[in-house]
C-alpha positions as CSV (number, residue, x, y, z in Angstrom):
1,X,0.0,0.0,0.0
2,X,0.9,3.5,-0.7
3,X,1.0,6.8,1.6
4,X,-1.5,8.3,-0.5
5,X,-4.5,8.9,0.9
6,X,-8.1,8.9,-1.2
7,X,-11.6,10.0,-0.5
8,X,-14.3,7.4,-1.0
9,X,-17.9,6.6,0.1
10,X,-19.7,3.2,1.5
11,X,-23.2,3.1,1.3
12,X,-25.9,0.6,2.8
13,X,-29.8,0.6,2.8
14,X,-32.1,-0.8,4.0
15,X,-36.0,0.4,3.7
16,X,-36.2,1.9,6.5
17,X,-32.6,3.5,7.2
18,X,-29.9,4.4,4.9
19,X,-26.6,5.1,5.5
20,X,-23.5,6.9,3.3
21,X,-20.0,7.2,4.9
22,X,-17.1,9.5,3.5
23,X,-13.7,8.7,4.5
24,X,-9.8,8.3,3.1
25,X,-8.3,5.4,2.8
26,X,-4.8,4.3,1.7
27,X,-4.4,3.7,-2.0
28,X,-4.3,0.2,-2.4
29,X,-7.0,0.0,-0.5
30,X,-9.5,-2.6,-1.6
31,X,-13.5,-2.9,-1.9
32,X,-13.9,-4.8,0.9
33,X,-11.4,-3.3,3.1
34,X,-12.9,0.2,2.4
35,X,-16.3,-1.0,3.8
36,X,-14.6,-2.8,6.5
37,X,-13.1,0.7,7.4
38,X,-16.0,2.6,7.6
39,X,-17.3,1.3,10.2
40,X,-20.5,0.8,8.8
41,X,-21.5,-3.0,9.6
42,X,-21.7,-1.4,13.1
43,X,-24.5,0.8,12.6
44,X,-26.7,-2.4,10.5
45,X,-27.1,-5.1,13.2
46,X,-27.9,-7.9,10.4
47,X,-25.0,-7.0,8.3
48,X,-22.0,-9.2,7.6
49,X,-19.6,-7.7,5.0
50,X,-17.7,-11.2,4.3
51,X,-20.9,-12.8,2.8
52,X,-22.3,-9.2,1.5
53,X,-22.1,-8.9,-2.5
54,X,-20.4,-5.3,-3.1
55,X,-19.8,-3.0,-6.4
56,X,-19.2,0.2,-7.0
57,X,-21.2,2.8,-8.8
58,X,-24.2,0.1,-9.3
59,X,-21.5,-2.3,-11.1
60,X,-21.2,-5.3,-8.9
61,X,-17.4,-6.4,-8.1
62,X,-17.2,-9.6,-8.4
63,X,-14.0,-9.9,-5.8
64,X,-14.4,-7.3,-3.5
65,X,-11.2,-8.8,-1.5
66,X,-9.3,-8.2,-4.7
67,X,-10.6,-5.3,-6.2
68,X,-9.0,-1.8,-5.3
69,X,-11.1,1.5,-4.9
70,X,-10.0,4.7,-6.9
71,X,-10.6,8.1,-5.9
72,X,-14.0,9.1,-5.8
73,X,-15.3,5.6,-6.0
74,X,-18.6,4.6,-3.9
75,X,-18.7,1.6,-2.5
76,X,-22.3,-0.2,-2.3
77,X,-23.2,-2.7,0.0
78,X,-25.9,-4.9,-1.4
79,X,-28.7,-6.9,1.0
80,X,-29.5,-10.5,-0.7
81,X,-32.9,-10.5,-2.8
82,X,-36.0,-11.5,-0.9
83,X,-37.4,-13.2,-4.6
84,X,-36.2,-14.6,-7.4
85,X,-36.6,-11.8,-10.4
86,X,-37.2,-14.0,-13.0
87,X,-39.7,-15.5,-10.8
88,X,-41.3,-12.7,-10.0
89,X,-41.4,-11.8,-13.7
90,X,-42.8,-14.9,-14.8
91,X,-45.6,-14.8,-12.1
92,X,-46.3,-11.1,-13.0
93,X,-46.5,-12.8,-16.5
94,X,-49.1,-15.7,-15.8
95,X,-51.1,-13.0,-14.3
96,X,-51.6,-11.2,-17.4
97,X,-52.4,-14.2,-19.1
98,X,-54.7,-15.7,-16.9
99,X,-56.3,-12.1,-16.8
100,X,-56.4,-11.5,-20.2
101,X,-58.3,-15.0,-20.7
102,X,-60.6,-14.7,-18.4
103,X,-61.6,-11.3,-20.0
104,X,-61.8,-12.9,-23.2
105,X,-64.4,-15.5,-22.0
106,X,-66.8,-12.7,-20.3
């Protein structure tokens, strides 16, 4: 790692609560150990960062433990999905159908 110091921001939500921390970090620094850094797993009781999926700028990293931060980058925390999307988009789907049948017959 360098002496260099660069600003970067990690961000978490949740529904209810959101949280963005600036800080500086060493360059060299990586995804993961910029989150681990700000301190923010302390203020989200349910998150861990080691099994957290990360990116940065909406682009997900796929090695957050390998991947450095640049100046200016945002780190994002992401929460695991509550459904499946292609589920949900299949349902959503089947609904239509069924609907669309059903006013078709009346």
């Amino acid at each position: 790692m360098s002496d260099e110091m660069i600003n970067v921001e990690v961000s978490y939500a949740l529904p209810n609560k959101q949280q963005i921390i600036a800080l500086e970090v060493a360059e060299g620094t990586t995804v993961y150990g910029a989150a681990e850094e700000s301190g923010i797993a302390g203020q989200f009781s349910d998150l861990d960062l080691a099994s957290a999926k990360m990116g940065v700028f909406g682009k997900a990293v796929p090695k957050p433990k390998q991947e450095l931060v640049k100046a200016g980058d945002r780190v994002e925390i992401y929460r695991p999905l509550i459904a499946d999307p292609k589920e949900v988009r299949k349902a959503r789907a089947a609904k239509v159908k069924a609907e669309k049948k059903a006013a078709k017959e009346s």
